[in-house]
N, C-alpha and C positions, 0 to 999 in steps of 0.2 A: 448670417453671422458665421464669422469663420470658426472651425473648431479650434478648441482651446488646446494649446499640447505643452503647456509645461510642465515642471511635476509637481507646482505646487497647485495646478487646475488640477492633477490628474487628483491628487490628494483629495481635495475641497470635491469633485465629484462624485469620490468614493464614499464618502461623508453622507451617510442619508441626512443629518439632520442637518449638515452646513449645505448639502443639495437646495432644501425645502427653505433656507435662509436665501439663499442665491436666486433661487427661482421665484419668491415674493418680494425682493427688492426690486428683480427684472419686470415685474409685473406693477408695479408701481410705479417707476419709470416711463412702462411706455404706457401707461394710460393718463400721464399728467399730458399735458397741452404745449410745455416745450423744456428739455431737458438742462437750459444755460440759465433758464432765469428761475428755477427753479431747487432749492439747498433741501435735501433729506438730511433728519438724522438719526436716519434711522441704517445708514448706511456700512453696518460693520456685521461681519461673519463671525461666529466662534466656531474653531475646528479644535480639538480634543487627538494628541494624540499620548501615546503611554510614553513619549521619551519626552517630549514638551510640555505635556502639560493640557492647561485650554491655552490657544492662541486665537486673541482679537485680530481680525484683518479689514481696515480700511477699504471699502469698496469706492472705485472712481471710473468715471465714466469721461470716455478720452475719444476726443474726435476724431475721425478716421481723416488716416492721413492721404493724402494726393496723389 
């Protein structure tokens, strides 16, 4: 997995609690049996910050490109 270098990953990683949401969606993911036929909905992050607020983020899972 490539690292993440946005700043809205750098955010979300600094995040223990949107960390611990991140890393149990990714864990759920890859123990299912295959990723396209399969719909979570459990698939959104909330990250907290003091100028935003909570913000929802849709999580998606995007095929690597060629």
């Amino acid at each position: 997995m490539k690292a993440l270098k946005s700043a809205l990953a750098k955010r979300v990683l600094a995040d223990p609690s949107a960390t611990l949401q991140l890393r149990a969606y990714l864990a759920s993911k890859n123990s299912q049996p295959s990723l396209s036929t399969t719909v979570a909905t459990d698939d959104v992050i909330s990250l907290h910050s003091a100028q935003e607020g909570t913000v929802l983020y849709r999580l998606t899972v995007v095929p690597k490109a060629a």
